[in-house]
C-alpha positions in Angstrom: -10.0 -10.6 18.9 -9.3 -11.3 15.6 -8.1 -8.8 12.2 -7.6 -9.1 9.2 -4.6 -7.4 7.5 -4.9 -6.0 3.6 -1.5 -5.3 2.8 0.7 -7.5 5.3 3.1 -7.7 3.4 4.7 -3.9 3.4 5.9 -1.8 6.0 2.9 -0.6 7.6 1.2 -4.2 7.6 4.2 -6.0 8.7 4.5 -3.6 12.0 0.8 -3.7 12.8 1.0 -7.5 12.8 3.9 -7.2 15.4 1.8 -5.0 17.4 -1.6 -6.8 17.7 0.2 -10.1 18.6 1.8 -8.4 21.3 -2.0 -7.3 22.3 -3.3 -11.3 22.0 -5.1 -10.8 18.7 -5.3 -13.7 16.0 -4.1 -12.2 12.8 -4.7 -13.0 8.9 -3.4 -11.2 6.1 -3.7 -10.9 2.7 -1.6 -11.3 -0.5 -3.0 -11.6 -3.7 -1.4 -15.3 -3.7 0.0 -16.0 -0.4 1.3 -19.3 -1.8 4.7 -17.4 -3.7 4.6 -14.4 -1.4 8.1 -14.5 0.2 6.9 -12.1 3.1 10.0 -10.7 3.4 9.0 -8.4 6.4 7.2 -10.4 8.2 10.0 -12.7 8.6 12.6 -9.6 8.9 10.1 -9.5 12.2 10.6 -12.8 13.3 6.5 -13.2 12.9 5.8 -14.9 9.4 4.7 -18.5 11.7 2.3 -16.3 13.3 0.3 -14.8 10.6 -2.8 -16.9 8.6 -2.2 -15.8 5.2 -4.7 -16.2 2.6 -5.1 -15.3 -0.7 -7.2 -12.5 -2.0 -7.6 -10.1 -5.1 -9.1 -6.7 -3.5 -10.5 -5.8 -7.0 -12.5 -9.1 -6.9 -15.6 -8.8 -4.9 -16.0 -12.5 -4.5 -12.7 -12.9 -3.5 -12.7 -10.6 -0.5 -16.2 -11.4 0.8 -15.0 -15.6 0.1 -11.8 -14.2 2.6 -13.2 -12.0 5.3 -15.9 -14.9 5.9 -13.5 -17.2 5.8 -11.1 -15.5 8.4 -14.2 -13.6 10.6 -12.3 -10.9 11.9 -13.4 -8.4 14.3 -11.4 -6.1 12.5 -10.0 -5.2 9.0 -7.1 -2.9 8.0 -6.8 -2.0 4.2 -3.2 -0.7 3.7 -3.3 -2.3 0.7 -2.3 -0.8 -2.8 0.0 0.8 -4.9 2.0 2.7 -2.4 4.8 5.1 -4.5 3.0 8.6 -5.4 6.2 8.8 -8.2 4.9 5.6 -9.7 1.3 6.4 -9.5 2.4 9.1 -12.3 3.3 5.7 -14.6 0.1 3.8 -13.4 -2.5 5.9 -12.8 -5.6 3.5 -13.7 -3.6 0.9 -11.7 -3.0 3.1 -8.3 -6.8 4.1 -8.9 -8.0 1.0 -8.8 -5.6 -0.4 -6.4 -7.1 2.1 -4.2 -10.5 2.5 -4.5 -11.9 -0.6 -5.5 -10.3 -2.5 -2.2 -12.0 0.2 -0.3 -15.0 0.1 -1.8 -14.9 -4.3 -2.0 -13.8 -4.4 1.3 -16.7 -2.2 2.6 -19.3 -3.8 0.7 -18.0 -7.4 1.8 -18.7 -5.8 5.7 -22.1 -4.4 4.7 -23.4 -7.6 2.7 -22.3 -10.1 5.8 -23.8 -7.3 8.5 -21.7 -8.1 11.3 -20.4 -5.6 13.5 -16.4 -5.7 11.9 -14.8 -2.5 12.8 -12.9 -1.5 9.5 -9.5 1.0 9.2 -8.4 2.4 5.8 -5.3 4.1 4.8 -5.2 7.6 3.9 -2.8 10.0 3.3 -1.3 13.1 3.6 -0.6 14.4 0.4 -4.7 14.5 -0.4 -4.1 18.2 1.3 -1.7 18.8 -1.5 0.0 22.1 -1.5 -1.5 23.6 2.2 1.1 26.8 1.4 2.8 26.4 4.7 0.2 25.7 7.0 0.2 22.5 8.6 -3.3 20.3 7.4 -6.3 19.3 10.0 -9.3 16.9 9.5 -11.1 20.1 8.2 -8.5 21.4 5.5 -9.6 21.3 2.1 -8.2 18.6 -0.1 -6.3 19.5 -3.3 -4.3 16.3 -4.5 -1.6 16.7 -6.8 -0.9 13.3 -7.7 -2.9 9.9 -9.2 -2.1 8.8 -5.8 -3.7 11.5 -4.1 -6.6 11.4 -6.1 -7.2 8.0 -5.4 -6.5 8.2 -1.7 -9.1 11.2 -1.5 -12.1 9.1 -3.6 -11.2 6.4 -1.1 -11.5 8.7 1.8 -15.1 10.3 0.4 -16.4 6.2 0.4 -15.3 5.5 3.5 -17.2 8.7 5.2 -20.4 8.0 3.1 -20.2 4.1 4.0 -19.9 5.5 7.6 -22.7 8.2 7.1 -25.3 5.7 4.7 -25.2 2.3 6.5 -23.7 3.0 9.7 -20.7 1.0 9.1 -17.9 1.9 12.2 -15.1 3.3 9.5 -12.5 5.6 9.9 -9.6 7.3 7.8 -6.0 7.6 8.9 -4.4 10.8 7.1 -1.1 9.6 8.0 2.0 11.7 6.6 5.5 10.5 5.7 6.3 7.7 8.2 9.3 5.8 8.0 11.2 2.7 9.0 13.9 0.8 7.8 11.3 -2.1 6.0 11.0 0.7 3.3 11.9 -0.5 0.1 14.2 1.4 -1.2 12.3 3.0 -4.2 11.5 5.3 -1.4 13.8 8.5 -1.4 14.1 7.7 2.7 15.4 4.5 2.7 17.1 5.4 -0.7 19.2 8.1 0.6 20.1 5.8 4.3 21.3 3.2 2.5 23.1 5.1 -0.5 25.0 7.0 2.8 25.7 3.7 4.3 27.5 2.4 1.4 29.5 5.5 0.6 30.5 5.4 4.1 32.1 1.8 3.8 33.9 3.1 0.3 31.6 2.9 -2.2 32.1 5.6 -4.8 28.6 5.8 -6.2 26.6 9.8 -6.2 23.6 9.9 -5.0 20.9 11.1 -7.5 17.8 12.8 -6.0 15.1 15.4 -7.3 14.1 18.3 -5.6 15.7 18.4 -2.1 13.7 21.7 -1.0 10.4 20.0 -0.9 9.4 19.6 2.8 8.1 16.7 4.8 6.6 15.8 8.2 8.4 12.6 8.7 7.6 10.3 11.3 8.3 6.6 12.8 6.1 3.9 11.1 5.8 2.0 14.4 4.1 5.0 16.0 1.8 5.3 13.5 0.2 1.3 13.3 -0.7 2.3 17.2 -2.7 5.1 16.0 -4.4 3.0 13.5 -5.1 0.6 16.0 -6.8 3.3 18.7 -9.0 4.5 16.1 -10.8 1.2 16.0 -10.6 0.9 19.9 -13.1 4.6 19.9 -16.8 4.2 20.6 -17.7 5.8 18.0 -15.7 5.7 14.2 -13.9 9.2 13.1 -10.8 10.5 10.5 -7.4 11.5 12.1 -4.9 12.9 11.1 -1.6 11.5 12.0 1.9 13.6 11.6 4.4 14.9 13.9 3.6 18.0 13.1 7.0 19.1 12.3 8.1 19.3 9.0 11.7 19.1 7.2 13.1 19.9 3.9 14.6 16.6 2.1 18.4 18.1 1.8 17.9 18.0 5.8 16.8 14.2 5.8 20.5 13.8 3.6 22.0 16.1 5.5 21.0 14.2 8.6 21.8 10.5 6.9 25.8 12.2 5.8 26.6 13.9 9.1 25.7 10.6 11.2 29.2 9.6 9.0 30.9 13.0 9.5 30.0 13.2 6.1 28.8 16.5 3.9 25.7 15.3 1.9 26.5 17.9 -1.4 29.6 16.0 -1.8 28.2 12.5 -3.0 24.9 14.1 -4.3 23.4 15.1 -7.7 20.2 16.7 -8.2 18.6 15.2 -11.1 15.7 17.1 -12.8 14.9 13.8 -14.7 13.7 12.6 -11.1 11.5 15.5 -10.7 8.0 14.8 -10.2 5.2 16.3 -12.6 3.1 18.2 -9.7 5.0 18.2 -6.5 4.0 19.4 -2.9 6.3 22.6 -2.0 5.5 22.0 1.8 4.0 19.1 3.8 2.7 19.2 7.5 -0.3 17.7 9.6 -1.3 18.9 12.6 -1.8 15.9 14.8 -3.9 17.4 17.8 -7.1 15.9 17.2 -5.3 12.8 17.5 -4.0 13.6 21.0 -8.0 12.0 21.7 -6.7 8.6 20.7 -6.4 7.7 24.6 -3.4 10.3 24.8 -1.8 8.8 21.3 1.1 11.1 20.5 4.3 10.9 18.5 7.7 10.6 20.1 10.6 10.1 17.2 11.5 12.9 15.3 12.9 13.4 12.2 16.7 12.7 13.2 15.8 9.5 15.3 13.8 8.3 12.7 16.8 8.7 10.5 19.1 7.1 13.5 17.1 4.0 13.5 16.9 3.4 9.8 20.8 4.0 9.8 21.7 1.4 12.6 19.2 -0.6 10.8 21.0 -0.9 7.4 24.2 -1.1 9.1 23.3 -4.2 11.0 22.6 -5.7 7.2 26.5 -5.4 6.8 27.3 -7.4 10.0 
């Protein structure tokens, strides 16, 4: 088996390489010039020799159908674009197209060769926007609150009517907050783990963060790249939601990263209203039991392991 990775580079492409090596697959992935890439993940992995990196621009139609004939996979994963739903406030065209036309290339690329390539894109959780305490299913409603959101919905509405028009096997991963210590730390997550870490060897730096009520269903990016892999494994292509379904308020995520130190998290923090987002999601939660069909898929790390791992993680930097 082959696949094709859009996106190999970030945390969520880096761990799916990992994982279909381990299965036997040949794997490709994509940069838009693989020549000055560093990779930095995939060597954090120990797997950068294993990978057949090529060059691509996703907004560049000629460029992914030159690539995907080039590397004839059996399958292709687009976890490509502009990740950060703070900086899609900044760049909105950008995140748009980022988004939507690598969805949209990608799909077309698969339809004009008419082979049988099974194809996975990215969604998200925070297309359900505010859910007012309920936790989101397949059938929830979206109502997206960011330029991220927006354009992780349009590319979810493509996907289905590639799916329902020309029979293409496509599915959707509504994946929540997952995380992992190859988050860069722009990310609040990894932001807040390694901010703890340093204040716990000395360093006298406060912690700036926005709205620490906001809830989250965080879960283990590993977990998650097995889910995306099952859905292409189904006879017949479908969306999923994929969460924990649990949910947590960010001053519990610090609260969790301080007290792995003996530390009190209000006592190196500041809440900084400059840091606020324009629209913000009060509370988000998925509700992962369709998933449960993925051949018995189901999470295992919680919120405080997750924050365990990424810990131990940074720490191991300082060795």
């Amino acid at each position: 088996m082959r696949a094709l990775i859009c996106g190999i580079s970030g945390q969520d492409g880096a761990y799916l390489a990992q994982f279909l090596l381990k299965k036997g697959y040949e794997v490709a992935g994509s940069s838009r010039d693989a020549q000055i890439s560093s990779f930095s993940n995939l060597v954090r992995l120990g797997i950068r020799k294993s990978i057949r990196l090529e060059s691509m621009a996703l907004n560049d139609f000629r460029s992914v159908l030159h690539v995907v004939n080039k590397t004839q996979p059996d399958e292709i994963y687009n976890l490509a674009g502009q990740s950060s739903v703070a900086l899609s406030f900044e760049q909105p065209v950008e995140t748009l197209e980022s988004i939507l036309s690598a969805t949209i290339n990608l799909m077309e690329a698969i339809r004009f060769l008419d082979r049988p390539i099974r194809f996975y894109n990215a969604g998200s959780g925070e297309c359900f926007g505010d859910t007012l305490n309920m936790a989101a299913h397949e059938e929830t409603p979206f109502r997206p609150r960011s330029p991220y959101a927006v354009a992780k919905a349009a590319a979810f509405w493509q996907v289905a009517n590639y799916r329902e028009a020309y029979g293409l096997f496509a599915s959707t991963g509504i994946l929540f907050n997952h995380e992992s210590p190859l988050r860069p730390e722009r990310f609040v997550t990894r932001k807040i783990i390694a901010s703890a870490c340093r204040i716990a060897r000395g360093s006298r730096e406060r912690l700036k963060l926005g709205n620490t009520t906001i809830q989250r269903d965080w879960g283990w990016a590993p977990e998650y790249v097995d889910a995306m892999w099952r859905m292409l494994q189904r006879e017949h292509a479908d969306d999923f939601v994929i969460a924990t379904g649990k949910s947590h308020s960010l001053a519990e995520f610090a609260d969790c990263a301080f007290q792995y130190f003996n530390l009190d998290w209000q006592d190196y923090t500041d809440v900084d209203p400059s840091i606020f987002r324009l629209t913000d999601i009060p509370y988000g939660c998925g509700n992962p039991q369709k998933a449960l069909l993925l051949d018995g898929w189901k999470t295992h790390t919680g919120m405080e392991d997750v924050v365990k791992n990424m810990i131990e993680a940074e720490l191991e930097c300082f060795i």
